[in-house]
Every structure is written in C-alpha cells, then in structure tokens.
C-alpha positions as a Markdown table, in Angstrom:
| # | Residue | x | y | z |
|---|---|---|---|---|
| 1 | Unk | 0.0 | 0.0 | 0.0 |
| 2 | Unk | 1.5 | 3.4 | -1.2 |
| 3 | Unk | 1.0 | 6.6 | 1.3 |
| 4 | Unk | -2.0 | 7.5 | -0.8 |
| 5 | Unk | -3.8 | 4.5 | -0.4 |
| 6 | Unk | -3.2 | 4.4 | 3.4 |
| 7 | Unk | -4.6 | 7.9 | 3.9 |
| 8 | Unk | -8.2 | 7.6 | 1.1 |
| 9 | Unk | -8.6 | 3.8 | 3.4 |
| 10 | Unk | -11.3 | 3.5 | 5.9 |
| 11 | Unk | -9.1 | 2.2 | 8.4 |
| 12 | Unk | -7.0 | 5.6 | 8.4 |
| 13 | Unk | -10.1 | 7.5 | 8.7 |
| 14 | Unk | -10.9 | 5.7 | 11.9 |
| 15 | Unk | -8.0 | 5.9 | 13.1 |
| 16 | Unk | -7.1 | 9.5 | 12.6 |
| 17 | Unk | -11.0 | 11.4 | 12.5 |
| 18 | Unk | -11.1 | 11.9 | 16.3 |
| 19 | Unk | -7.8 | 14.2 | 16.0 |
| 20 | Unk | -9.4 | 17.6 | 16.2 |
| 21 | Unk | -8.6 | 21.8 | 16.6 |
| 22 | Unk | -5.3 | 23.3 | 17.0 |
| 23 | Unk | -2.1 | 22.1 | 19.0 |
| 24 | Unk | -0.9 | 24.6 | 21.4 |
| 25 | Unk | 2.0 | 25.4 | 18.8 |
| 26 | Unk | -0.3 | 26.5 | 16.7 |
| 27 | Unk | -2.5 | 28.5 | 18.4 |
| 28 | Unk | 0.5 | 29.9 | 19.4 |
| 29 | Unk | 1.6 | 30.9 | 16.0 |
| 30 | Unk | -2.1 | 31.6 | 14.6 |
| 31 | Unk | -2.3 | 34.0 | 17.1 |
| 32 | Unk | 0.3 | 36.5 | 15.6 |
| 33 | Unk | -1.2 | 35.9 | 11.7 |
| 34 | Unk | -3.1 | 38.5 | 9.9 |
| 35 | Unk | -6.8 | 37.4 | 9.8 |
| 36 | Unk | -6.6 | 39.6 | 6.6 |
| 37 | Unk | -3.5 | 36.5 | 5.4 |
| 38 | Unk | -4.5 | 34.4 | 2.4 |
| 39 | Unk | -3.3 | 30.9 | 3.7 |
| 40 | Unk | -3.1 | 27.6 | 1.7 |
| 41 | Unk | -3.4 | 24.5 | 4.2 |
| 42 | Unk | -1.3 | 21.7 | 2.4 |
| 43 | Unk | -1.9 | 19.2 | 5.0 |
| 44 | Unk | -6.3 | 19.2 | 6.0 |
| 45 | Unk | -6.5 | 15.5 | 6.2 |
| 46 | Unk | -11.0 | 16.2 | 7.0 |
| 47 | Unk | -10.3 | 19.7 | 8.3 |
| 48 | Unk | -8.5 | 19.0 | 11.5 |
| 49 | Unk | -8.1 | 22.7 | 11.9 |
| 50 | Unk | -11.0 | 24.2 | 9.9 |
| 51 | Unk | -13.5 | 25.1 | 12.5 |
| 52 | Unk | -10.8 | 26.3 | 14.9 |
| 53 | Unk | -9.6 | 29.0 | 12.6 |
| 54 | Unk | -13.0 | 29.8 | 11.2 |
| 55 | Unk | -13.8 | 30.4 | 14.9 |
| 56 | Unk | -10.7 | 32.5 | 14.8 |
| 57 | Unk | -12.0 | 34.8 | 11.8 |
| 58 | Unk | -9.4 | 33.3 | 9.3 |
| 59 | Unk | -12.0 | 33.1 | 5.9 |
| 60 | Unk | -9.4 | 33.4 | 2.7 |
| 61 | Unk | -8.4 | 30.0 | 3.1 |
| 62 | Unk | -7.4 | 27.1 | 0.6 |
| 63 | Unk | -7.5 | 23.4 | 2.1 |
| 64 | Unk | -6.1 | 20.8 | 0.2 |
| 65 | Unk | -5.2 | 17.4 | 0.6 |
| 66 | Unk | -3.5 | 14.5 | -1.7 |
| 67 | Unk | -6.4 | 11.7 | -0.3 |
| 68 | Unk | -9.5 | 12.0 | -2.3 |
| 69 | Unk | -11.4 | 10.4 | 0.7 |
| 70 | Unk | -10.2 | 12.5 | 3.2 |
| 71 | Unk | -11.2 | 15.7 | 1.4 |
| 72 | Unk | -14.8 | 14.0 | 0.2 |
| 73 | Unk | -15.3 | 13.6 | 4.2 |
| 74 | Unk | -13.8 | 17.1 | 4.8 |
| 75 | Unk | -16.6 | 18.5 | 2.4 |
| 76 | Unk | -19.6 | 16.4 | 3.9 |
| 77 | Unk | -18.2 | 18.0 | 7.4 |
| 78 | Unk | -18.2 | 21.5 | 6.3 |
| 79 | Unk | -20.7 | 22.1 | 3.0 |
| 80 | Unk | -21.0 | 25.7 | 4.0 |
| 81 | Unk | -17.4 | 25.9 | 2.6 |
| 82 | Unk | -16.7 | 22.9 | 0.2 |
| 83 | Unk | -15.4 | 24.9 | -2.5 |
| 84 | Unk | -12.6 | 25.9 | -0.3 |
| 85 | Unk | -11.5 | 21.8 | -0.1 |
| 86 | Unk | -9.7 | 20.5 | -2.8 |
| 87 | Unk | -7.8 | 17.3 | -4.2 |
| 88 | Unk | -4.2 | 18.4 | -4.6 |
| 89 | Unk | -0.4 | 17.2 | -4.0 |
| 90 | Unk | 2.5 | 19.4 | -2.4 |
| 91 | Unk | 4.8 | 18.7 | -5.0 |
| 92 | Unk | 3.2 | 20.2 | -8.0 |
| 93 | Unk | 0.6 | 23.3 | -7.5 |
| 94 | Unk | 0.2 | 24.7 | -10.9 |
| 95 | Unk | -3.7 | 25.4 | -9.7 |
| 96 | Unk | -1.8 | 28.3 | -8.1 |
| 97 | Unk | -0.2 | 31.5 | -9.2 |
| 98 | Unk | 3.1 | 32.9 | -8.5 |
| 99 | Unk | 2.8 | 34.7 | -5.1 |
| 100 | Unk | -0.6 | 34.3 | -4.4 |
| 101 | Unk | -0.5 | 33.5 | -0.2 |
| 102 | Unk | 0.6 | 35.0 | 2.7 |
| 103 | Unk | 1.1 | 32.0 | 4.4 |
| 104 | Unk | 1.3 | 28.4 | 3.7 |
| 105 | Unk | 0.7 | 26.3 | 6.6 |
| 106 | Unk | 2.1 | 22.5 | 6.5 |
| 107 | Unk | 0.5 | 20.8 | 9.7 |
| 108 | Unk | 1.0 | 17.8 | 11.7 |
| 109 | Unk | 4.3 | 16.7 | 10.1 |
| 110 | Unk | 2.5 | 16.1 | 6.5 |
| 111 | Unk | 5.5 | 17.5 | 4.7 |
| 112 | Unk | 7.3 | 14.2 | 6.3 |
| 113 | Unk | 5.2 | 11.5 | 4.4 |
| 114 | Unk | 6.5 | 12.7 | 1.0 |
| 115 | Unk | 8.5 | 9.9 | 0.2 |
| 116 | Unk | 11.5 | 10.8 | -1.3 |
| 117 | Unk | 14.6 | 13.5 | -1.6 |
| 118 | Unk | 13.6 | 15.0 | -4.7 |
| 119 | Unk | 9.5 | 15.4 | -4.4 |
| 120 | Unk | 10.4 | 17.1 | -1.1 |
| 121 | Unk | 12.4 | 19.5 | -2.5 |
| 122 | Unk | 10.0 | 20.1 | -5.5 |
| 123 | Unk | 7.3 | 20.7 | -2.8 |
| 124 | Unk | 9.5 | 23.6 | -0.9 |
| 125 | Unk | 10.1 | 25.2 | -3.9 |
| 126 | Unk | 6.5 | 25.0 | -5.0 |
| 127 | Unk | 5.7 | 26.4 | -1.6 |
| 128 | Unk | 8.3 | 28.9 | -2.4 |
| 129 | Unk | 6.7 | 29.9 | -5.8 |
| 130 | Unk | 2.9 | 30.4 | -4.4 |
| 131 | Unk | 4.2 | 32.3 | -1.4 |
| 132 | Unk | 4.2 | 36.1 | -1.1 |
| 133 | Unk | 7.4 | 38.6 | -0.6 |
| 134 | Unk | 7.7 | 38.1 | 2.8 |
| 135 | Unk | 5.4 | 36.0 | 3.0 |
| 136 | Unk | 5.3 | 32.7 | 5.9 |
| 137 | Unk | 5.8 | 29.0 | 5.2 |
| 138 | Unk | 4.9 | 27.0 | 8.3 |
| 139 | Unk | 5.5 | 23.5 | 9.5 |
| 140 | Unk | 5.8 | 20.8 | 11.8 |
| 141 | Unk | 8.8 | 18.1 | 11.6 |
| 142 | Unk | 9.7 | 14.7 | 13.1 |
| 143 | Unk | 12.8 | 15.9 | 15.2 |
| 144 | Unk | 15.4 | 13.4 | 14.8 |
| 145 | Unk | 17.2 | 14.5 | 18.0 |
| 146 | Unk | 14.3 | 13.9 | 20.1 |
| 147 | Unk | 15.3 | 11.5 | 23.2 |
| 148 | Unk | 13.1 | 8.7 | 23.9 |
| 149 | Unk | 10.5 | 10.2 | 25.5 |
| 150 | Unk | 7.3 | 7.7 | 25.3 |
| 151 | Unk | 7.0 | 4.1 | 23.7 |
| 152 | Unk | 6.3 | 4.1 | 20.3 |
| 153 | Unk | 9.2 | 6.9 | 19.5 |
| 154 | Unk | 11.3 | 4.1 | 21.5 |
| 155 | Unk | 10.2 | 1.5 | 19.4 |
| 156 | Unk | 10.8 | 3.7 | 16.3 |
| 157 | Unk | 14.6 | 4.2 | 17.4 |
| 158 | Unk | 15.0 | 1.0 | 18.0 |
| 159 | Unk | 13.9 | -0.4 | 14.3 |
| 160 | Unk | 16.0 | 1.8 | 12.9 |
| 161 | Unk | 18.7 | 1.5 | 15.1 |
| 162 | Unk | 21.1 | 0.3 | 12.2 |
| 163 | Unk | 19.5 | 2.7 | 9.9 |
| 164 | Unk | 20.0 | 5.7 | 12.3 |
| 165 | Unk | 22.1 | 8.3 | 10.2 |
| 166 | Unk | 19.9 | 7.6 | 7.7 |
| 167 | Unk | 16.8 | 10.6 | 6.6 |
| 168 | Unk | 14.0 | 8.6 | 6.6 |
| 169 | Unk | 13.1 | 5.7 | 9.4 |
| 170 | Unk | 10.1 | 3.4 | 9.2 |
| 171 | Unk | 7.1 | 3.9 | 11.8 |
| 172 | Unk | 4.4 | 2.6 | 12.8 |
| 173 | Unk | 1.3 | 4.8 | 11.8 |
| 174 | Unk | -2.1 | 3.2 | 14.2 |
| 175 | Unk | -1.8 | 0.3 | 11.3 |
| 176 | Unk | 0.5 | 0.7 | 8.6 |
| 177 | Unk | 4.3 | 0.8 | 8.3 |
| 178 | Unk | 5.5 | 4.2 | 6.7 |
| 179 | Unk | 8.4 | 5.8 | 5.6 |
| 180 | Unk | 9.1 | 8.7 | 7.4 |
| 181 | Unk | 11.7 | 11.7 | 7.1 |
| 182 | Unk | 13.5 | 12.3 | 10.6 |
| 183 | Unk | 14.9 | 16.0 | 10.3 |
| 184 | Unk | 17.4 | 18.2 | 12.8 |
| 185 | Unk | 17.0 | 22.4 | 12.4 |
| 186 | Unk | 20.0 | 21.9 | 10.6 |
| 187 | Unk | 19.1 | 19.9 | 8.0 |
| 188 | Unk | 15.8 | 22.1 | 7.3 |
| 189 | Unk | 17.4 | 25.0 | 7.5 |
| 190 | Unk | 20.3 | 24.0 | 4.8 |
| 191 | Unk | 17.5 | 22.7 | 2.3 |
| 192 | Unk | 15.4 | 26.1 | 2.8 |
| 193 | Unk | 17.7 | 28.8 | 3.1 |
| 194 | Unk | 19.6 | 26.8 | -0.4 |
| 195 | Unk | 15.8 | 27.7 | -2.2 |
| 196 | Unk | 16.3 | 31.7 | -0.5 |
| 197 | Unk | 13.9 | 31.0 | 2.8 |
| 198 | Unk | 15.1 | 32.7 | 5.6 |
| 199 | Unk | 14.5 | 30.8 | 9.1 |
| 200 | Unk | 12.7 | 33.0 | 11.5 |
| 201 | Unk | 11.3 | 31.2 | 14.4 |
| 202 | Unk | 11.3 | 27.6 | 16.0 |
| 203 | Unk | 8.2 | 27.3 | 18.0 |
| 204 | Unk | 8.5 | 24.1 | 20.0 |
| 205 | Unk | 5.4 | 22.2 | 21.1 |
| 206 | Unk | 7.4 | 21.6 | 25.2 |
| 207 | Unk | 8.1 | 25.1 | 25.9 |
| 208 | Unk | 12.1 | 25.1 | 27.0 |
| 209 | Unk | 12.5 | 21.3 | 26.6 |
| 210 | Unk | 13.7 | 22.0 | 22.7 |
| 211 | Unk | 15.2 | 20.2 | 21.2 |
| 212 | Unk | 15.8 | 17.0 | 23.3 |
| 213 | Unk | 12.2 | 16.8 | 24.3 |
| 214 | Unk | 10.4 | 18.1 | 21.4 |
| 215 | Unk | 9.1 | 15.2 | 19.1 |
| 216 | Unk | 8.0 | 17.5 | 16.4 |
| 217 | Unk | 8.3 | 21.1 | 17.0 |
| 218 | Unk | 7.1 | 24.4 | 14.1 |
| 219 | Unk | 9.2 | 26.2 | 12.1 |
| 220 | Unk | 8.7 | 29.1 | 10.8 |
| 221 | Unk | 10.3 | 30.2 | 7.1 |
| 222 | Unk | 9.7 | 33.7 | 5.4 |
| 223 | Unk | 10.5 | 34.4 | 1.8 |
C-alpha cells in the first residue's frame, strides 16, 4: 500500500477522524497571523483545523489534501465551505499562481510523508513559488534529535537503530508501516535557506525542553 492509499482507506479515517482543533503550537503561531493572510493548508487531512480557525475569523483560506477520501469527508463536514477543499499534492501546485498567499501552513508533520529527496524539494520550492514577498511558510517536523520520550518513539529508534544516520526511518502509523523523514533544524534550514527562505522562528510544542524533548516542533520560514 502506497501513502495514498493508506490515507483515502477507511481504516486511516478511523484511526485519525477523532484528532481535532489546533495544537498549542499552533495557536501559538495563529495567534500572531493577519486574519486579513490568504493561507493555503497543504496538510487538512478532514479539516483538522477548519472550524478552529474559522472560529478564529481566518476566511481566505485554501484546504487541500493529496487523499480524495479524506477531502470528500472534509466537504460532507463542512458544506458551507466545500469549495474551499480541494484534491491536490505538495509537489506540484500549478492550480496556483506565483505569489498568491501570505502563508502556507504544513501541519502535523505532513511534509514528512513525501516519500523521497527529490518530491520534497520540489514541494518547498513549489511552496516557495505560491508564497508572497515576505510572506510565511509553516510546518511541523519529526525531530530526529528527540530523546526517547514515550514508547512508540522508542520503538521507532530501536527499528531503525542500524539505519540511524539515515533521513528517513520506518514507523508505525495506528496500522500501517510508513516511511518517514526524521529532520534536525540543521538539515531544514540548509534545504530552505539553499531555495532563499530565511528561518525565522522555532516554536517548539514543550516550551524550554527543545530540542531534546520536542518530538516535532514548528518552524517558521519567510520568503
């Protein structure tokens, strides 16, 4: 089963449709946004976050998802705004012009499921392209330097224990096996600042306990 097919199953929707509203990062960074900021969501899954920043008065949004299923159930949850849900992949937004958003907001590690070097890369500088002057690209990352901190990340760096240096480490997602990217500030930075991002913030989800005790903290890139 390909990541596509895991996400548009049944099974992942049970598993993942009780995950709802913002993470404490996130309201966090919401909280200094525009509500005037045209944001693309690249990550909505069934709009996880749509309600929350509805409630918060952000309306000139875009929410797309790669999972057809995911984004049928997101538009059955919300058909007040179903025109704002669409079918699309990170990697390749021609839908969109040149400098069109003020933000674009990667949530809940997505960005980590693409499954390769080179389709990540093509989705930052996508992102890149889309994004405003000055305007925000923000995202969540599995933090490679996290210590063990509960089970299943000490499972994780344990099965990959011989494949540690390497950037992607197979997890267990509720009932699949995935390939996952593992990143370090470092690493991030290197890969964004290379396509002209500038690294402006690191908002951690543990207040103080970055990055040791962090399992996926925000970052926050400008253009």
């Amino acid at each position: 089963m390909n990541i596509k097919n895991y996400y548009n199953s049944e099974a992942s929707q049970k598993a993942y449709v009780w995950k709802t509203g913002l993470m404490s990062s996130e309201e966090a960074i919401f909280s200094f946004i525009s509500k005037n900021s045209t944001i693309l969501d690249l990550w909505c899954w069934w709009g996880r976050t749509t309600i929350e920043l509805h409630k918060k008065w952000f309306h000139d949004i875009i929410w797309i998802d790669f999972a057809e299923n995911l984004i049928l159930w997101a538009k059955n949850k919300f058909p007040e705004i179903k025109e704002k849900f669409m079918v699309w992949d990170a990697t390749n937004l021609h839908e969109f012009s040149d400098n069109q958003f003020d933000v674009v907001f990667f949530s809940f590690n997505g960005i980590d499921y693409i499954p390769d070097r080179k389709s990540r890369l093509m989705a930052f500088f996508e992102i890149f392209r889309v994004l405003k002057s000055w305007g925000f690209f923000i995202f969540s990352s599995h933090n490679r330097y996290c210590l063990p901190i509960n089970r299943n990340l000490l499972k994780t760096q344990m099965r990959n224990i011989f494949n540690i240096s390497s950037e992607y480490w197979l997890t267990r997602q509720s009932f699949w096996d995935v390939s996952t990217y593992y990143s370090s500030e470092k690493w991030l930075e290197k890969d964004l600042v290379d396509i002209w991002f500038h690294k402006k913030l690191v908002v951690p989800n543990v207040p103080f306990l970055y990055p040791f005790f962090d399992t996926f903290p925000y970052y926050i890139f400008q253009k």
